[in-house]
C-alpha positions in Angstrom: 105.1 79.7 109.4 101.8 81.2 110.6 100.1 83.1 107.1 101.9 86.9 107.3 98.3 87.9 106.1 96.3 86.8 108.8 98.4 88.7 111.3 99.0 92.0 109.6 97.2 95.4 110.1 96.4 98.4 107.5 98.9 101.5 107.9 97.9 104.6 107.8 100.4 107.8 106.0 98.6 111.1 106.2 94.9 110.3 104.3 96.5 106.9 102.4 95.0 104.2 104.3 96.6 101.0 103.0 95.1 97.8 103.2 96.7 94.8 105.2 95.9 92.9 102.4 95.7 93.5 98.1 94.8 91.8 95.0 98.0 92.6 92.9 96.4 93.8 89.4 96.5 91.1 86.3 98.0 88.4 89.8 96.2 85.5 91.2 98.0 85.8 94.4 96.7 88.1 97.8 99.9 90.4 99.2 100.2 91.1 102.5 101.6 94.7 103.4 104.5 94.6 104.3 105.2 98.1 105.2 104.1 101.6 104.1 105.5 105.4 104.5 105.9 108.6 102.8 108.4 110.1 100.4 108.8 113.7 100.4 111.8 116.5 100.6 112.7 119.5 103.3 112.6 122.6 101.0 114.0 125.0 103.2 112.5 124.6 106.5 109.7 122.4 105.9 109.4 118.4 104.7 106.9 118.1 101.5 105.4 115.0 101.7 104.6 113.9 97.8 103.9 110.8 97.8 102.5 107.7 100.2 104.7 104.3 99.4 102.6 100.8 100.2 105.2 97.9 99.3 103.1 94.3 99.6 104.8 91.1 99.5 103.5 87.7 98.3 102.8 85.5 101.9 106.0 82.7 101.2 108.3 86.1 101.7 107.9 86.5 105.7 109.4 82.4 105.8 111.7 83.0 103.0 113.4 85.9 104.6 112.9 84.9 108.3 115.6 82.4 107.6 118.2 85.0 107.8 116.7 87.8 109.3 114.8 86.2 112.4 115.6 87.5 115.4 117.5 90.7 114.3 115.8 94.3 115.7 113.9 96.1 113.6 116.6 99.4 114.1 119.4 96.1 112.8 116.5 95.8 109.6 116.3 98.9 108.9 119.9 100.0 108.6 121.0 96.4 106.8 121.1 97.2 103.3 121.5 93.5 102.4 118.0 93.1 104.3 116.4 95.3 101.3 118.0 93.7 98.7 117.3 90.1 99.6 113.1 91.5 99.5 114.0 93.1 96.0 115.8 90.3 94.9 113.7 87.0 96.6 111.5 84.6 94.6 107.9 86.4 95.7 105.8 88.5 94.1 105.8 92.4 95.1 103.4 95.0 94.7 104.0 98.7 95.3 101.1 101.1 95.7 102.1 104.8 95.1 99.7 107.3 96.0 99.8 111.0 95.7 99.6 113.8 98.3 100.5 116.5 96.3 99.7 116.3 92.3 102.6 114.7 89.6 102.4 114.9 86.2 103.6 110.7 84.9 106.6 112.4 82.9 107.7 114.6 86.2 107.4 111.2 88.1 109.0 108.6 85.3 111.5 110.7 84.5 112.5 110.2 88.1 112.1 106.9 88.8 114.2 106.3 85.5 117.3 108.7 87.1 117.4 106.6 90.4 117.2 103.0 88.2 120.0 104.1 86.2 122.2 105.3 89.0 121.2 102.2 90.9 122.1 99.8 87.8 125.7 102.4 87.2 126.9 101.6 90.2 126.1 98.2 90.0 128.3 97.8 86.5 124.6 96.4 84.7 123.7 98.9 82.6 123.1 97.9 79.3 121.0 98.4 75.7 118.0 96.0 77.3 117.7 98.1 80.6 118.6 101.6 78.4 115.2 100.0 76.1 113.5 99.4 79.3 113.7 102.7 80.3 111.8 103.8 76.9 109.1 102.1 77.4 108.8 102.9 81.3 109.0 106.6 80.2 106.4 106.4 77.3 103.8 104.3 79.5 103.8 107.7 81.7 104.4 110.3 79.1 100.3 111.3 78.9 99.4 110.7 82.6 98.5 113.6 85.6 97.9 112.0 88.6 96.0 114.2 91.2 95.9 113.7 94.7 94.5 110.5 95.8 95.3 108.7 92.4 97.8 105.9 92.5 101.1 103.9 90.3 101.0 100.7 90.7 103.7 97.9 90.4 103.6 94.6 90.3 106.9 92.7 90.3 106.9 88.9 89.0 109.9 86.9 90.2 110.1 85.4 86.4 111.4 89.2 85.8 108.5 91.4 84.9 107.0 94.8 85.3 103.7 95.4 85.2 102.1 99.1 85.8 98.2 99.9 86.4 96.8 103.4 87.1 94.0 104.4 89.6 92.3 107.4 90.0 90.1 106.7 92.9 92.0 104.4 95.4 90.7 101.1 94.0 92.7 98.5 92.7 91.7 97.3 88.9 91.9 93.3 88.3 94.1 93.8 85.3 97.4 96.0 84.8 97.8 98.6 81.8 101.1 97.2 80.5 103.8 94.9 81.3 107.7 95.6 80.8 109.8 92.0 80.8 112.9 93.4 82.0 114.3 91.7 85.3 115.8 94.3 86.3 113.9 97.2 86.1 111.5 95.6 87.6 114.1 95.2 90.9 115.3 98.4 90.5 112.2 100.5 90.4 111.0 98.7 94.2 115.0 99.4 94.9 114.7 103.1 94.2 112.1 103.0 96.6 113.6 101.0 99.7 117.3 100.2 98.9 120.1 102.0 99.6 119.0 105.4 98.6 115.8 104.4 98.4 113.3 107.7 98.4 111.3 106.4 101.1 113.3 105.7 104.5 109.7 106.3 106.3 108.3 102.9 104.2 112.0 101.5 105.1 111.6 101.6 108.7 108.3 100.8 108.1 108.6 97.3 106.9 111.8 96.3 109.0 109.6 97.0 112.1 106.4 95.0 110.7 108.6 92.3 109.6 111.0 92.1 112.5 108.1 91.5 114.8 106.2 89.0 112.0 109.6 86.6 112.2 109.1 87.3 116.1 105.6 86.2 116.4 105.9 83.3 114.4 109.1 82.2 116.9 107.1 82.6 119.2 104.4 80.6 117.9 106.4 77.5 117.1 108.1 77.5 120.9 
């Protein structure tokens, strides 16, 4: 298969421009994106955007999943749930770049990312003392934080099972992560809260079954 990062472009969600391509923090490996979008919530008549959702994917993940995927529509993608959990799940690396529109404090936005992860692992039957552990450290790593607009959370998601979490406040991305959290599944379950199911983002959701729907395309196309 044709490198996903030589054929990708940057997306673009409100002023968040993300980058086709990233340097996961503390990673030797280049992500391509493989999809970006907004989460946000109507409040009364109007949708509050709070947050802009990047979700990059190491470049072996396009051939990986292209196996069962290829030649699906991206509206098939995009409404498959088992599509989203085999990119959770898969043997790559993933890297999620959360940006904010509107200001968060880290508790406001751990404490939330902790509710979906336990709801996600509670229905799954998995929850145990390790991931209940997991959490306290996920919370604690956020407890001091604000994060103003145009700051960013950062993920990185090892397929040996680990977390690891880096702050910026300007956009950049720094070489080397704050901490890392070996817990298998949190790790899965914090890029599942954002894109699975009930993930918070269905904009990033559509986002990446389009982009990768027409990267298994091009690359059939290539190889005719």
């Amino acid at each position: 298969m044709a490198s996903a990062q030589t054929s990708v472009t940057a997306v673009q969600v409100e002023n968040v421009a993300f980058l086709p391509t990233v340097k996961a923090p503390s990673s030797p490996y280049t992500l391509f994106l493989g999809g970006a979008g907004e989460r946000g919530l109507q409040i009364q008549d109007k949708f509050v955007k709070f947050t802009a959702i990047g979700v990059y994917l190491q470049d072996h993940a396009a051939p990986f999943l292209a196996v069962k995927w290829k030649g699906k529509s991206a509206q098939e993608l995009t409404e498959s749930v088992e599509f989203f959990r085999d990119i959770v799940t898969g043997p790559f690396e993933k890297f999620m770049q959360v940006t904010m529109i509107l200001p968060l404090t880290g508790q406001q936005y751990a404490e939330k990312v902790s509710e979906n992860c336990v709801a996600i692992w509670k229905s799954l039957g998995i929850y145990t003392d390790e991931e209940a552990k997991a959490i306290e450290k996920f919370v604690a790593v956020f407890k001091d934080e604000t994060f103003p607009p145009g700051s960013s959370i950062l993920f990185t998601v090892s397929p040996k099972g680990s977390l690891g979490i880096a702050f910026s406040k300007d956009g950049s991305i720094p070489e080397v992560g704050l901490t890392v959290i070996e817990n298998k599944l949190l790790s899965e379950a914090v890029l599942e809260s954002m894109i699975g199911k009930d993930g918070v983002s269905p904009a990033a959701k559509q986002s990446l079954a389009t982009r990768l729907s027409q990267l298994f395309k091009e690359d059939g196309d290539t190889n005719n």
